[in-house]
Every structure is written in structure tokens, then in C-alpha cells.
C-alpha positions in Angstrom: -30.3 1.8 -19.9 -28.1 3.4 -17.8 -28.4 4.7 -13.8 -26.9 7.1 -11.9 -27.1 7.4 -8.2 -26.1 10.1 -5.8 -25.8 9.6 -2.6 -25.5 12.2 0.4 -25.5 12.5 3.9 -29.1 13.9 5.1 -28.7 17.6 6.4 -28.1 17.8 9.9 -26.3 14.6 9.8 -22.2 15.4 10.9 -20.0 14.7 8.1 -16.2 14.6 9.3 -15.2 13.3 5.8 -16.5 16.7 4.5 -14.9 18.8 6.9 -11.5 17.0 6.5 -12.4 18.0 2.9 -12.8 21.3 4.0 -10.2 21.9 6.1 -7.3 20.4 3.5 -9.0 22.7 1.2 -8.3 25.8 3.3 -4.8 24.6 4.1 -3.8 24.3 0.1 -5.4 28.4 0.1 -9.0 27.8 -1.3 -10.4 30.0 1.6 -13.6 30.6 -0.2 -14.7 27.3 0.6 -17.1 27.4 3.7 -18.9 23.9 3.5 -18.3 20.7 2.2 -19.7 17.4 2.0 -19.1 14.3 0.9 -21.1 11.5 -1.0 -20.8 8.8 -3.0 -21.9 8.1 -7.1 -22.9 4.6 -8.0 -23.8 4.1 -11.8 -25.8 1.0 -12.7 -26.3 -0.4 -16.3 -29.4 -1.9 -16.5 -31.3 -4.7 -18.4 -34.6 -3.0 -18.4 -36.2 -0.9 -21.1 -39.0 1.0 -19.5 -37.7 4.2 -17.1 -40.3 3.8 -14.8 -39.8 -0.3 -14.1 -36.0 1.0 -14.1 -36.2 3.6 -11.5 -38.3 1.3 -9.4 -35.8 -1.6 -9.4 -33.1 0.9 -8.7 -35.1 2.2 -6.1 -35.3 -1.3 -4.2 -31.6 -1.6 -4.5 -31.5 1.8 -2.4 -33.6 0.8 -0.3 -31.9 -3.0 0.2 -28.0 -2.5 0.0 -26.9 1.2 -1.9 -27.4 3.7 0.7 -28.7 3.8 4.8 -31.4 4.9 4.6 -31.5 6.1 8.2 -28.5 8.8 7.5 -28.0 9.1 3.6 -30.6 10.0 1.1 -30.5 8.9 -3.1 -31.0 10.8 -6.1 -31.8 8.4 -9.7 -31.3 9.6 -12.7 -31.9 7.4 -15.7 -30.3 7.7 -18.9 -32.0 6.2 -21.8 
């Protein structure tokens, strides 16, 4: 079984990686671009057979070590 996590910056949280994104992007001429942020992907293979035991264990390693919790939020998707 395989995991994927996303991980973003809560809204309202200042992201200067995403406007340094922005900005380059303006500079090279994509000018349609008015936001960007930034996140990270983290994709787990897993052991377990059940989805639900699966996204629960990934859960706890959000919650432990993956993303901070107090500015980031997660997104699991399980792949069978």
C-alpha cells in the first residue's frame, strides 16, 4: 500500500517561499500568475493492508514528525 501526503501552509500563514516563487515567475513573463504557495509531497510505502489502519498510522506520523501542525496542514491519500 502506498501513501501520499501533501503538505501546505495553513491560509493566513505568510509564505515567502511562495512569493519568491511568484515573483521569479513574473520576472521569466508568466504575469498571469497572482498567488503561489509552496508545500511539500511525502509518499510513504506501507506494510499495512487495511486503508483505514493505514491512514491512521500515517496520520500519527503527521501528527509526530511529517508536518507542524501549528502552521501546516496534511492531506492522505492511500493508494491500494
Amino acid at each position: 500500500m502506498r501513501a501520499r501526503v501533501t503538505i501546505t501552509l495553513k491560509p493566513g500563514v505568510l509564505d515567502p517561499q511562495g512569493k519568491a516563487i511568484e515573483g521569479a515567475l513574473a520576472g521569466l513573463g508568466f504575469g498571469g500568475v497572482t498567488a503561489a504557495r509552496q508545500g511539500k509531497v511525502i509518499d510513504l510505502d506501507l506494510a499495512a493492508r487495511d486503508e483505514a489502519a493505514a491512514r491512521e498510522e500515517v496520520a500519527a506520523m503527521c501528527e509526530a514528525l511529517l508536518a507542524n501542525t501549528v502552521v501546516e496542514r496534511y492531506d492522505i491519500a492511500i493508494e491500494g
